[in-house]
Every structure is written in C-alpha cells, then in structure tokens.
DOVO-915230 format. One record per residue: residue in three letters; x, y, z of N, C-alpha, C in turn. Coordinates in steps of 0.05 Angstrom, whole numbers, padded with zeros to 5 digits, always signed. Layout:
DOVO-915230
AlaXYZXYZXYZ
...
***
This chain:
DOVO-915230
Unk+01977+02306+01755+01987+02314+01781+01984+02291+01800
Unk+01988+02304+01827+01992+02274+01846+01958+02272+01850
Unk+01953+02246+01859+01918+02241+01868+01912+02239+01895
Unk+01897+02251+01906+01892+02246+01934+01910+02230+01951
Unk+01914+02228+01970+01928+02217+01989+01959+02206+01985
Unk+01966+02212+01966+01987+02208+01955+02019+02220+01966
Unk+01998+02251+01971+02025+02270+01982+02035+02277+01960
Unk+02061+02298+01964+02066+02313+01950+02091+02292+01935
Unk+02099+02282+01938+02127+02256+01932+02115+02240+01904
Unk+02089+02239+01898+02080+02234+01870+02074+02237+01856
Unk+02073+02231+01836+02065+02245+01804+02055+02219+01787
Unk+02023+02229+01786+02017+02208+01764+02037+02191+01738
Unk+02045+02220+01731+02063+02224+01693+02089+02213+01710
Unk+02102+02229+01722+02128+02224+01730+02133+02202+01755
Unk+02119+02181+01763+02125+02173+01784+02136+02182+01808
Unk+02147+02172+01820+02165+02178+01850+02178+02206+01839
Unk+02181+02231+01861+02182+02257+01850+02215+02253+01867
Unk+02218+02232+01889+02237+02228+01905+02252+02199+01907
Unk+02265+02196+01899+02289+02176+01906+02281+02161+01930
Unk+02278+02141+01925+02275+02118+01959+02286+02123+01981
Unk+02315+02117+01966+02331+02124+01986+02339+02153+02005
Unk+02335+02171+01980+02338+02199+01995+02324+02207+02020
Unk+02296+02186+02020+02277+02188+02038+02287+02177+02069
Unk+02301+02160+02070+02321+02152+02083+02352+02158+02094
Unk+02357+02186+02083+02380+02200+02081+02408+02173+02067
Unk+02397+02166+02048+02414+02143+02043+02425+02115+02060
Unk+02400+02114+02081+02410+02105+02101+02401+02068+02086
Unk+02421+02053+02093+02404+02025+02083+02404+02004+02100
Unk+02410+02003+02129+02402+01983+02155+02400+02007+02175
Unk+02371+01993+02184+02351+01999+02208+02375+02000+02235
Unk+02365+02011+02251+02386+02013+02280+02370+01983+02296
Unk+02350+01980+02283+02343+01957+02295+02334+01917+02276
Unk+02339+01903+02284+02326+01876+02268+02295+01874+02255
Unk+02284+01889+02239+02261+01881+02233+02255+01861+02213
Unk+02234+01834+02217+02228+01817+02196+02201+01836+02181
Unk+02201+01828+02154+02178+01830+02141+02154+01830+02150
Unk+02150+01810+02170+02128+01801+02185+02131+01812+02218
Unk+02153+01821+02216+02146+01837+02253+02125+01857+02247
Unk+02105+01861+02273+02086+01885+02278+02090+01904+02286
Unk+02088+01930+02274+02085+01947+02289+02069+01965+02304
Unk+02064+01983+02319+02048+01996+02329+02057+02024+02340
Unk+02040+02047+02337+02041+02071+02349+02040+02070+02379
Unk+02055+02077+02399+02062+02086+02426+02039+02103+02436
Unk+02031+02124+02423+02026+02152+02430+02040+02169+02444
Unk+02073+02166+02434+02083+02182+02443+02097+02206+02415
Unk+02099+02228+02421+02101+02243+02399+02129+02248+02399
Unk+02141+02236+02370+02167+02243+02366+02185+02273+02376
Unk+02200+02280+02383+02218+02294+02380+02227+02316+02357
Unk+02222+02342+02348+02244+02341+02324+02226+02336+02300
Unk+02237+02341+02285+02228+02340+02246+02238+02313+02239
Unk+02223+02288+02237+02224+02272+02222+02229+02266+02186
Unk+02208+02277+02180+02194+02289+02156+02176+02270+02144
Unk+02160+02279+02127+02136+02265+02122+02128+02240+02122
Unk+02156+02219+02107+02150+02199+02104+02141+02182+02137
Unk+02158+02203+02147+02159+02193+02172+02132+02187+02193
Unk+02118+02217+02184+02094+02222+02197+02069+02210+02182
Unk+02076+02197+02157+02052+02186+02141+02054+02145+02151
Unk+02084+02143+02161+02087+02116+02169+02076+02108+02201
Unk+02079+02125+02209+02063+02130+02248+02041+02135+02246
Unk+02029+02144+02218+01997+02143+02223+01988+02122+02206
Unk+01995+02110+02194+01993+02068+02188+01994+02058+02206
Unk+02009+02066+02228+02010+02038+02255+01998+02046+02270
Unk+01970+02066+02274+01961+02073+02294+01949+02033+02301
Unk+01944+02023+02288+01936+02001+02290+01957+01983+02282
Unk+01962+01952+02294+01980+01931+02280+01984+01934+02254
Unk+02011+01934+02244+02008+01935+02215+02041+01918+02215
Unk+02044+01897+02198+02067+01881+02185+02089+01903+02173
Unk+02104+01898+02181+02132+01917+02169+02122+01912+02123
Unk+02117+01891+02126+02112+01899+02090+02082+01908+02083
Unk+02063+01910+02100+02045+01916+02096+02053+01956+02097
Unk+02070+01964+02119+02077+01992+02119+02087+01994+02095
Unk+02103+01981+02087+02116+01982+02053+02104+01985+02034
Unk+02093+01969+02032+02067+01968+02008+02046+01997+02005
Unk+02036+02008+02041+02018+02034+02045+02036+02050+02024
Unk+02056+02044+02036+02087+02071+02031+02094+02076+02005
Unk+02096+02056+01990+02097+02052+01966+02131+02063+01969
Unk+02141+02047+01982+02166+02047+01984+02181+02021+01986
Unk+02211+02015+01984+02220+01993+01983+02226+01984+02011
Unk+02216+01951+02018+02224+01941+02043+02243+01956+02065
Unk+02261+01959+02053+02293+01968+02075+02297+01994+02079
Unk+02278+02010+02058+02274+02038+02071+02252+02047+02092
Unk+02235+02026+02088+02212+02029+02108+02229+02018+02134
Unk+02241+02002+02135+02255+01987+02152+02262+02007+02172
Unk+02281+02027+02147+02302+02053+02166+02280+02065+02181
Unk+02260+02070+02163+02238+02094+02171+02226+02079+02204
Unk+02219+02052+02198+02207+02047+02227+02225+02041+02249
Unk+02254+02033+02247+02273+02037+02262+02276+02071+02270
Unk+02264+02090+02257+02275+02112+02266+02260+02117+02293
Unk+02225+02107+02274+02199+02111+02305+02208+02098+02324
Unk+02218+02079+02321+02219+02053+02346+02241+02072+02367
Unk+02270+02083+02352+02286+02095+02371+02274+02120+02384
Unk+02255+02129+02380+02248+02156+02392+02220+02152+02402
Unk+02220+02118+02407+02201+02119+02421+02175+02117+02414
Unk+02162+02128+02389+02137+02130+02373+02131+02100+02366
Unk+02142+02087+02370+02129+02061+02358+02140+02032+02367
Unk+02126+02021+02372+02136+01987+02387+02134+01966+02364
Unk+02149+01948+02378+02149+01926+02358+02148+01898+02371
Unk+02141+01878+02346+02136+01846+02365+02141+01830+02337
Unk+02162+01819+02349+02171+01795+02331+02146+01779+02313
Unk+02155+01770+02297+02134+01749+02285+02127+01723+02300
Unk+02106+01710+02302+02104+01687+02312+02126+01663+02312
Unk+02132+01662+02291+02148+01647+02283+02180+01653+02286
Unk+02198+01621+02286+02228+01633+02289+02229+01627+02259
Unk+02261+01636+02251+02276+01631+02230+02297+01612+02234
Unk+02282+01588+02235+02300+01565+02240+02292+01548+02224
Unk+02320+01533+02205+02314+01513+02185+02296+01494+02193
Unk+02279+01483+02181+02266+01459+02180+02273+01430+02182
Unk+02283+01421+02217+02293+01402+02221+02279+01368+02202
Unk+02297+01360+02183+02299+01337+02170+02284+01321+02187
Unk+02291+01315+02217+02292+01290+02235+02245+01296+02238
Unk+02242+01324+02249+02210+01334+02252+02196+01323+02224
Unk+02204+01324+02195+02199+01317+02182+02185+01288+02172
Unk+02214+01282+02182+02204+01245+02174+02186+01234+02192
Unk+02188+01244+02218+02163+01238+02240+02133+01239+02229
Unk+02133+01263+02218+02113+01271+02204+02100+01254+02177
Unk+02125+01248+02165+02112+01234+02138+02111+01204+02154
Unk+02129+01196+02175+02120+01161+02173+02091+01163+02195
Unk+02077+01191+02214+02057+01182+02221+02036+01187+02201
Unk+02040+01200+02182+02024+01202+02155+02023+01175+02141
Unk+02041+01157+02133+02032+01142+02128+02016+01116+02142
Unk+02026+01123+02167+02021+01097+02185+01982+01100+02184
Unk+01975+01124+02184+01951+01124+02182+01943+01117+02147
Unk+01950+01111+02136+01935+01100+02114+01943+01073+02110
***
C-alpha cells in the first residue's frame, strides 16, 4: 500500500495511482513563465475554491523558499505539471515568485576571450 506521506495518489506495487497529467487537468503551460530555478513562496493567503490535493500538498512545500524543481522532485511529479500546479497558486494569489538570479542569455564570445587573455597574461 501507499507509505506515509505519500498520500493517497501512491502505491508501493502499482506506482502513480494517477496520471501526471490528469493532475493538471491535462493542462501543459503554466498561465505564467516559470524557470526551474525560479523561487517560490507561500503568501498566506488562502486559496479560493477546491484546488485539490496536489495542490494543497505543493503550498505546503513553499511555506519556505523552495526552487520550482525542488517542488518537483517533493511532488514526485514531472517539471511542467508542477509548473501548471504553481502557476495555479501564483494566480489566486497563494504564492509569489522571484526569478532566478541569473538571466538566460548566451554566453557572449567577446566576455570570454577577455577572460582567457587576462588568464593568461597572469602566467
């Protein structure tokens, strides 16, 4: 049977008792941009309405900072459904978010070579 903290969605023997996606109403992009590495966090504000579980087991992961794949990983769900799931908190308010430190911008060639000729200049 399922093991502690698991919830009812597991089964030792049978794995996943539920489809990923179903958990998501088939849904497969977030209403909002989340990276892997954006943070999220609980509001304290209490949703609206029947989410459903996965929903309420993903808002109590972010009571503290937690990485959009670190929620994944808790969830034992795939990236882009967690995605939907924390796009759902974020629209109703239950949950904030903050970019990653970093942009997603190629690795300018020109920053590079700067780098390797003051690397070598020191040896």
């Amino acid at each position: 049977m399922a093991t502690a903290g698991d919830g009812p969605w597991l089964d030792d023997a049978a794995g996943r008792l539920v489809r990923p996606f179903t958990v998501s109403n088939g849904r497969t992009k977030p209403s909002i941009a989340l990276d892997l590495m954006s943070q999220v966090m609980a509001t304290g504000v209490t949703p609206l309405g029947y989410l459903g579980p996965e929903h309420a087991q993903a808002l109590d992961l972010c009571r503290a900072p937690v990485s959009v794949a670190e929620a994944a990983a808790q969830l034992k769900l795939p990236a882009v459904v967690t995605k939907v799931l924390l796009s759902d908190l974020v629209d109703c308010g239950a949950l904030t978010t903050k970019p990653p430190a970093y942009h997603h911008t190629p690795t300018d060639r020109s920053l590079l070579e700067a780098v390797l000729d003051g690397l070598r200049r020191q040896l």
